[in-house]
C-alpha positions in Angstrom: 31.8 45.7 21.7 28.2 45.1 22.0 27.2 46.0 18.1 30.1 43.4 17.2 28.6 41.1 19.7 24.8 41.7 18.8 26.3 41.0 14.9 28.0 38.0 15.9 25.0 36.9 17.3 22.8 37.6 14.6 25.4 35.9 12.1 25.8 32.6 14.1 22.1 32.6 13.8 21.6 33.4 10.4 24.4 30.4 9.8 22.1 27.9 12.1 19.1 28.6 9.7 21.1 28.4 6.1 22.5 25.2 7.7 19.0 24.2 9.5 16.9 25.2 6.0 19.5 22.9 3.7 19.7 19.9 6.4 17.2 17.1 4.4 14.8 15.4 6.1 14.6 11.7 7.3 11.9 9.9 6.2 10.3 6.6 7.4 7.6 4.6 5.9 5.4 2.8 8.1 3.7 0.2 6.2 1.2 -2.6 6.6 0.4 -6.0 5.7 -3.2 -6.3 4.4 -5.0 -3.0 6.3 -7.9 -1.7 4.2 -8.2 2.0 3.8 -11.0 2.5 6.3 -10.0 0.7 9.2 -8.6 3.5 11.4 -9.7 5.9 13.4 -8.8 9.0 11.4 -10.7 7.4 8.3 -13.9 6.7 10.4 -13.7 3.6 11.7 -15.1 4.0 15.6 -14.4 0.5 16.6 -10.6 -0.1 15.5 -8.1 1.7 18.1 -5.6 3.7 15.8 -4.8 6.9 18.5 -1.3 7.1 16.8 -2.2 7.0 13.4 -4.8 9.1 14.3 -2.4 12.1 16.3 -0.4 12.2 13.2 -2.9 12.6 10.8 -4.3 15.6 13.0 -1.6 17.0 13.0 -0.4 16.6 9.3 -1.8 15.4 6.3 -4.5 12.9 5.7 -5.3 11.8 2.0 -8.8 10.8 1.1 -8.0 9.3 -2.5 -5.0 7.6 -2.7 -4.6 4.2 -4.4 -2.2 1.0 -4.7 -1.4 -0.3 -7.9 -1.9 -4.0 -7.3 -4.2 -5.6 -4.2 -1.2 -7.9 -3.7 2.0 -8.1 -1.4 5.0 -8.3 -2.8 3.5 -6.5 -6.1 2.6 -3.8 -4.5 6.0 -3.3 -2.6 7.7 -3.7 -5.3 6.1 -0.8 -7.1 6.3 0.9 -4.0 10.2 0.6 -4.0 11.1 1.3 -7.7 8.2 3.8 -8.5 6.6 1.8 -11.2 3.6 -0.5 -12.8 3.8 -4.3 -11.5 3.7 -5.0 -15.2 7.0 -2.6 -16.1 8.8 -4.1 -13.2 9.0 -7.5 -14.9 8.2 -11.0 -13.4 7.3 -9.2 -10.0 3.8 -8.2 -11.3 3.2 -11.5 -9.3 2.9 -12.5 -5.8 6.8 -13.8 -4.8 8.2 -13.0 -8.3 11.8 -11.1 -8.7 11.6 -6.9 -9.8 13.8 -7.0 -12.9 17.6 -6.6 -12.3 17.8 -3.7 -14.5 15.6 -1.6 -12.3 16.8 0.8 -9.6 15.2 0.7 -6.0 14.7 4.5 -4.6 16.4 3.1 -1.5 19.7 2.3 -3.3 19.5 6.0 -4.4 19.3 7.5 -0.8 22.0 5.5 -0.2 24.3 6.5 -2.2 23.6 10.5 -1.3 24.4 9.8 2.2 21.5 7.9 3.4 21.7 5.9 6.3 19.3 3.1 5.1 17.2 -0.1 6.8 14.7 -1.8 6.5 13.0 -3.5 9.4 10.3 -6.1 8.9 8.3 -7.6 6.3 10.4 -7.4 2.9 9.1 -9.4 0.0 11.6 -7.8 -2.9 13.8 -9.3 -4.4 15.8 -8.3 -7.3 16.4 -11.2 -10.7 20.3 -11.8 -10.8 22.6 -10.7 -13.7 20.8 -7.2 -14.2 22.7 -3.6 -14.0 21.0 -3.1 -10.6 20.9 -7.0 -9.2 24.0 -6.1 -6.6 23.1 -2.7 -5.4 22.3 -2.6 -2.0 19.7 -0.3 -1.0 19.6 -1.7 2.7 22.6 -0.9 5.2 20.4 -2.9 7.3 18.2 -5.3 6.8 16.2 -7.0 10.1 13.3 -9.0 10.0 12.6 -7.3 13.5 11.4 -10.2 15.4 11.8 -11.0 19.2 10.4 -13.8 20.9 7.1 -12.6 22.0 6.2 -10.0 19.2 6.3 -11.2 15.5 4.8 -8.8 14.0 7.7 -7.1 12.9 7.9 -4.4 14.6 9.8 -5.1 17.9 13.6 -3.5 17.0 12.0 0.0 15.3 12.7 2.0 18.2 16.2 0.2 18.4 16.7 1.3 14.7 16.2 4.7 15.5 18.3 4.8 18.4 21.7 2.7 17.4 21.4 4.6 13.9 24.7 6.3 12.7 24.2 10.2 14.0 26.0 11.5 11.3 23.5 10.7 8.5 19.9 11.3 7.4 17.9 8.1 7.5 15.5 6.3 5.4 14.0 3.7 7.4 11.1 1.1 5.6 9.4 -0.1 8.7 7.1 -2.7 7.3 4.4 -5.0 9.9 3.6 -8.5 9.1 0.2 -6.7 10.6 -2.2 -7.0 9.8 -1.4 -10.6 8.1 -3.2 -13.9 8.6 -2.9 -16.5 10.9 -3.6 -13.6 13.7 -0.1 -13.2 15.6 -0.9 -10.5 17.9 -3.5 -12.9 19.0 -1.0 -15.2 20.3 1.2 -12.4 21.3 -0.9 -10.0 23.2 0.3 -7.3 25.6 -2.3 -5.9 27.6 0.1 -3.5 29.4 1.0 -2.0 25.7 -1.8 -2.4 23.5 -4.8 -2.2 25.4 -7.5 -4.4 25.9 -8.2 -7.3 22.8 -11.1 -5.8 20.6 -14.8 -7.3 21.1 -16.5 -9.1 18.8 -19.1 -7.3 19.4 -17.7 -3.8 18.2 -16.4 -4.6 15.2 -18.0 -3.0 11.9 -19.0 -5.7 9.8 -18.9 -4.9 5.7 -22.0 -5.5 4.0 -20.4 -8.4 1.7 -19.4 -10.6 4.5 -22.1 -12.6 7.1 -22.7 -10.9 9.9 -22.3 -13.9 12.7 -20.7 -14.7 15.8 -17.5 -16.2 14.0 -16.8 -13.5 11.2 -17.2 -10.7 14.1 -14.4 -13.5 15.8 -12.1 -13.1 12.9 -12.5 -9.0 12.6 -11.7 -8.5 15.9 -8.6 -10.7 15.6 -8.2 -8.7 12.4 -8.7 -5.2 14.5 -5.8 -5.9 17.2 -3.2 -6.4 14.4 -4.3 -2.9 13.1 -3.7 -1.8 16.5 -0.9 -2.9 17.4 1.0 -1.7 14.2 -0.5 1.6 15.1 1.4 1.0 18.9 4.8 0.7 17.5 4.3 3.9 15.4 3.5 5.6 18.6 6.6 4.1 19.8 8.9 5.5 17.3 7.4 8.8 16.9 7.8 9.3 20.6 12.1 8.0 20.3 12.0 10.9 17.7 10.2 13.3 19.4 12.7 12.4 22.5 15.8 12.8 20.4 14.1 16.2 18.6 13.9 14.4 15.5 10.3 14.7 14.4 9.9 18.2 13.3 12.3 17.1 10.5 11.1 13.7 9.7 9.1 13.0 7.0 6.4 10.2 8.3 4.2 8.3 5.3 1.5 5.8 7.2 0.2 3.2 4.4 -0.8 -0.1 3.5 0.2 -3.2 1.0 -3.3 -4.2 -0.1 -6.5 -4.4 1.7 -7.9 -6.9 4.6 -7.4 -10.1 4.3 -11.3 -10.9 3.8 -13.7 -11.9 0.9 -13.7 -8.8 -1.4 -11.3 -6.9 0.1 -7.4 -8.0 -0.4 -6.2 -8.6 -4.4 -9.8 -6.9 -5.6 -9.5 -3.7 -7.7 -12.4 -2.2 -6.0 -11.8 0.3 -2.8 -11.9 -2.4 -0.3 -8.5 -3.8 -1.8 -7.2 -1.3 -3.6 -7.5 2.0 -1.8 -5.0 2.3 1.2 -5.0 4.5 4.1 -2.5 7.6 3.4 -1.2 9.9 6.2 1.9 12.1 6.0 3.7 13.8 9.0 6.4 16.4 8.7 6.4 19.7 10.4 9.0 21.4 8.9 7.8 20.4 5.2 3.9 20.8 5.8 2.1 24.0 5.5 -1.1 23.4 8.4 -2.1 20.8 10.3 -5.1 18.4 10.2 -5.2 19.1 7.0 -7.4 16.6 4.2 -6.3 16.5 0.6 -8.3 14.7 -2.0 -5.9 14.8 -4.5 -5.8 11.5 -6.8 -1.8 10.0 -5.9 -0.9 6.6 -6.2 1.6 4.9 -4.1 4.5 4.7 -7.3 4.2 8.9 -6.8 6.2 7.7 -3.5 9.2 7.1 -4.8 9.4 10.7 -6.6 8.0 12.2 -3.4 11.0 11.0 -1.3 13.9 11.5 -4.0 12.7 15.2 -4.2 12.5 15.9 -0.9 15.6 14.5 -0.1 17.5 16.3 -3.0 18.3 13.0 -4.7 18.3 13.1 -8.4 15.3 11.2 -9.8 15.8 8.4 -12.7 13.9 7.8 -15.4 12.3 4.7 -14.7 10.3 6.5 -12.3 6.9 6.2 -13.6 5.5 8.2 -11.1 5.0 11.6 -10.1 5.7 13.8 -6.8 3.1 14.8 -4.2 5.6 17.2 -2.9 3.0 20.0 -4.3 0.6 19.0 -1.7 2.5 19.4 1.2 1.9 23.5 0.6 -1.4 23.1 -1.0 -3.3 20.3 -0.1 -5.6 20.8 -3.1 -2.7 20.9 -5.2 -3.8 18.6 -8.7 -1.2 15.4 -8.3 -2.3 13.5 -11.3 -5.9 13.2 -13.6 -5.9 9.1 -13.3 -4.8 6.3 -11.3 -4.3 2.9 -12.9 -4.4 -0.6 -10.7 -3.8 -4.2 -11.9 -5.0 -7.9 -10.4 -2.2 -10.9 -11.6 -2.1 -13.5 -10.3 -2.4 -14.5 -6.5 -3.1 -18.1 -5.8 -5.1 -17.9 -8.3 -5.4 -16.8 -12.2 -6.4 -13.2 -12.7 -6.0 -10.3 -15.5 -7.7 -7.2 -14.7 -7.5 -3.4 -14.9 -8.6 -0.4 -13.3 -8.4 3.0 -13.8 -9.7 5.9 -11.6 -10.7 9.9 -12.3 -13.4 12.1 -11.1 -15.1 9.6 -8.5 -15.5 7.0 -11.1 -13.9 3.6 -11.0 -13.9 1.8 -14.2 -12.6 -2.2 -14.1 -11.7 -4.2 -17.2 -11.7 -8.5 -15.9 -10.0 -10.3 -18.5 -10.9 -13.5 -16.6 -14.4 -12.9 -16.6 -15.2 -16.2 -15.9 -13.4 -16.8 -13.1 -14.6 -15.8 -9.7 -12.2 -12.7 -7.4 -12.8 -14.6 -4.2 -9.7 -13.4 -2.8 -6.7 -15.4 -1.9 -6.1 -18.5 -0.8 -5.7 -17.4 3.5 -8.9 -15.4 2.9 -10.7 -18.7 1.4 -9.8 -21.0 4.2 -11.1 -18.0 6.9 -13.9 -18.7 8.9 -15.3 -15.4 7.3 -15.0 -16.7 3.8 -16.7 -20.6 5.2 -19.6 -18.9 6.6 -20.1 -17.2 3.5 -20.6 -20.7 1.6 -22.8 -21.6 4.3 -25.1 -19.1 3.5 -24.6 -19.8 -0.3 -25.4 -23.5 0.1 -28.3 -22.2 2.3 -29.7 -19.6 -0.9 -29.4 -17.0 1.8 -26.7 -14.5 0.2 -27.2 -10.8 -0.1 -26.7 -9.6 -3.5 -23.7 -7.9 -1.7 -22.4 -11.1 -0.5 -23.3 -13.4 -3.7 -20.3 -11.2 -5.9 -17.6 -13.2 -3.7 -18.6 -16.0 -5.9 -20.0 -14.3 -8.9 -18.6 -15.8 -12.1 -19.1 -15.4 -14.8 -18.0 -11.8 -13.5 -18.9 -8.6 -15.9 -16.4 -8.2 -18.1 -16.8 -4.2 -17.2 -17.8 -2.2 -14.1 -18.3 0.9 -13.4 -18.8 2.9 -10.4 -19.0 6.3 -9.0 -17.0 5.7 -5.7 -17.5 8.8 -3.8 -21.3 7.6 -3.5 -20.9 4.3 -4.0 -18.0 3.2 -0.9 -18.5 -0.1 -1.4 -18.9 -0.5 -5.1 -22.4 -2.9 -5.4 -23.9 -0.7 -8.1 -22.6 -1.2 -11.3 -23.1 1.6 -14.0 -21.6 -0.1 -16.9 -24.8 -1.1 -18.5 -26.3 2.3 -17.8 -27.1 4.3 -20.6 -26.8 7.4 -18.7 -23.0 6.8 -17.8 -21.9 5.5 -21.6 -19.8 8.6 -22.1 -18.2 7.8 -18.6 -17.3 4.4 -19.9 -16.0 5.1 -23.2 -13.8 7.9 -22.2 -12.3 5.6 -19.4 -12.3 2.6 -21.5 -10.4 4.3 -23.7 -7.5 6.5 -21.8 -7.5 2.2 -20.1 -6.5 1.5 -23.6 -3.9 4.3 -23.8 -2.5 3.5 -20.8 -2.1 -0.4 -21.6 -0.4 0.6 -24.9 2.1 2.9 -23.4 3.3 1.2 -21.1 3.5 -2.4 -22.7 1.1 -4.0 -20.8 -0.5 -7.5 -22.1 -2.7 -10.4 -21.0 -0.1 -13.3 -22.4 -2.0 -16.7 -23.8 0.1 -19.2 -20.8 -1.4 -16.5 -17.8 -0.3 -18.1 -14.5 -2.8 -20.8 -13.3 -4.4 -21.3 -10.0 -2.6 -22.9 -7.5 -5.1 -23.7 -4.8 -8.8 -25.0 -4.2 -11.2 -22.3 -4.5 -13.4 -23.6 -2.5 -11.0 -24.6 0.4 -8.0 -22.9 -0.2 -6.0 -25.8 -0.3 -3.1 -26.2 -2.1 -3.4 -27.9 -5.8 -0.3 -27.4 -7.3 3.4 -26.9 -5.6 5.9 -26.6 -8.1 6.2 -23.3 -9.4 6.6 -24.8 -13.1 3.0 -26.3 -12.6 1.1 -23.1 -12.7 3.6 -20.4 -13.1 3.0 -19.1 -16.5 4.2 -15.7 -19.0 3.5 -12.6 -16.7 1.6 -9.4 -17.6 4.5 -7.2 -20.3 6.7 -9.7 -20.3 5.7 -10.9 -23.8 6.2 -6.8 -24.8 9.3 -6.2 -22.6 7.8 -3.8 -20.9 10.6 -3.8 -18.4 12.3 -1.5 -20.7 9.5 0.9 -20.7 9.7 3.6 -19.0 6.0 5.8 -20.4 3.9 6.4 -17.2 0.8 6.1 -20.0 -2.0 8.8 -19.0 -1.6 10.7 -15.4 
């Protein structure tokens, strides 16, 4: 009786783990609006409070070089959600523009294997009608997750988690309207929750903006959006540690576009390109506190999540999974990571590709200035800035907010140079660099149908004030980036 007992035993538990080891793992993407890269805790920054971020990175996986592939809202998203180019996901390779109907969301894909699906938030995708995909519904529920008192976005996360069906695996897309401008956790501070407001006087100022008593105003402000996204993560990691969810739910911590600042958000340098990357999952990562400086872009999500989930991938994934990291940091993800800069208030064509710590940009607007957009340009940071232009008192790091005519190339070696002020292009030393990157640039814009149409989109506010010029979309809207090559049908991820 006791041997049949002891083997009972052993067999319910050997059934627990089959049934345990084939369970697939939730996932949840926390994401935010306009953070840069270095501007929590766990990447360096000592002045922004981030001790949630920063827990889950020590005990998971932090990335070191991971990159969007536009500086820009909803084009970033939307590459986010279908795993692809903002130029191969049609008119959305511009800020408020449609993904192309014929394109399937990863979401829509969970879904349909079981998925409990919602996402809570900032959305800012939207599908064009009449396509094969236009009435799929990858959300079974979509909330703006506002309360009176907290508009950031955030406020029903923790609700989501806990009225979710029990019967399912979840994806949940929890997006912030932090870090955003005009400044809402300003306005809708909680002392009791978040801490104390950041002090001007702490903040890390970049070298390209004016270090004065009103910028240092505006990055604080800046600073307790990043902090209070970072509270509501610690929110809902604590709801799934309470319901013993976390061990088997895979957590990705990222960002849009960078800070909403001169030379930061819509540039294709690091400051608005390169985005903070932290993933959490217990039962799928080998170590903890681990760094991997694997190149990944953020369209190697969608691939991530469909494989760990056990969902089938589609083809119009252009991306590639960073599953192999998750046993081996050090795992090789790709060779190259490609970026693009449409338009965003203001017309813009220009291309980016990254490998081996060198960043090499192509502007096809050369003469046009990349001030950033038009909430950056009526900032107080971005006003003092013309002050000391009108005053000759710039910084050479400063004075490239307004450079134009802008090089047509640039070149940089990243790892040394964080902030990108020393351009190589011109340096005979680094012509080999250029030309090789120039040219797999070139590959990559042939492969996958990218173009820089004649009727490019046209600015839409002041530069100076960031006032608005024109309203009606039919004013300055013009052909967007592929559309002239139908590169909506294109499913070549060009060079990885």
């Amino acid at each position: 009786m006791r041997k049949l007992t002891a083997f009972g035993f052993i067999a319910t538990c050997l059934i627990a783990a089959i049934i345990s080891a084939a369970e697939p793992p939730n996932v949840i993407l926390f994401i935010a609006d306009d953070v840069s890269w270095n501007d929590y805790g766990c990447y360096g920054n000592e002045a922004a409070r981030t001790p949630h971020i920063d827990r889950l990175a020590k005990n998971g996986l932090r990335f070191t070089e991971a990159y969007l592939t536009a500086s820009s809202c909803s084009p970033s998203r939307s590459s986010i959600v279908t795993g692809r180019y903002p130029h191969n996901n049609g008119k959305a390779a511009e800020l408020h523009l449609a993904i192309d109907g014929n394109l399937p969301w990863f979401p829509t894909l969970l879904r349909a294997a079981g998925y409990y699906t919602a996402i809570v938030g900032k959305h800012h995708m939207k599908s064009t009608p009449g396509g094969k995909h236009s009435k799929d519904k990858p959300f079974d529920l979509v909330d703006g997750g506002n309360v009176p008192g907290n508009r950031g976005g955030h406020a029903k996360w923790v609700k989501t988690v806990k009225e979710r069906p029990k019967d399912k695996p979840f994806f949940f897309w929890f997006a912030a309207y932090d870090a955003h401008r005009a400044w809402d956790a300003d306005k809708d501070w909680n002392a009791d929750e978040y801490g104390p407001m950041h002090k001007p006087e702490d903040v890390i100022v970049p070298p390209f903006l004016s270090d004065d008593p009103g910028t240092r105003e505006d990055l604080a402000s800046y600073y307790n959006e990043v902090t209070r996204f970072d509270h509501y993560i610690g929110e809902v990691t604590a709801a799934l540690r309470e319901e013993q969810l976390l061990d088997n739910t895979l957590l990705f911590v990222l960002a849009d576009n960078g800070r909403p600042f001169p030379r930061a958000k819509t540039r294709l340098h690091d400051s608005g390109m390169k985005t903070a990357l932290v993933a959490h999952w217990p039962k799928g990562i080998e170590g903890q506190g681990i760094t991997s400086d694997s190149l990944v872009s953020a369209i190697d999500l969608a691939p991530t999540i469909l494989e760990v989930a056990g969902v089938k991938q589609p083809e119009t994934l252009q991306g590639v999974s960073m599953k192999p990291t998750f046993a081996n940091a050090s795992a090789k993800i790709r060779t190259y990571a490609f970026a693009e800069h449409n338009w965003h208030d203001y017309e813009a064509n220009g291309r980016s590709i990254r490998a081996d710590g060198f960043l090499y940009l192509r502007n096809n607007r050369p003469y046009k200035a990349w001030q950033g957009p038009a909430d950056s340009v009526r900032s107080i940071s971005h006003q003092q800035l013309i002050a000391l232009r009108d005053g000759k008192k710039l910084t050479k790091a400063q004075a490239d907010v307004f450079l134009a005519p802008r090089p047509a190339e640039e070149l940089y070696q990243y790892r040394k140079d964080s902030h990108q002020l020393t351009n190589l292009a011109a340096d005979p030393k680094f012509a080999d660099v250029k030309k090789q990157l120039s040219s797999f640039l070139d590959l990559w814009v042939e492969e996958t149908g990218d173009s820089v149409p004649k009727d490019i989109s046209q600015d839409s506010f002041d530069r100076e004030t960031g006032d608005r010029i024109r309203s009606k979309e039919n004013e300055y809207r013009g052909t967007t980036p592929g559309e002239d090559r139908d590169a909506t049908r294109i499913n070549a991820s060009g060079p990885r």
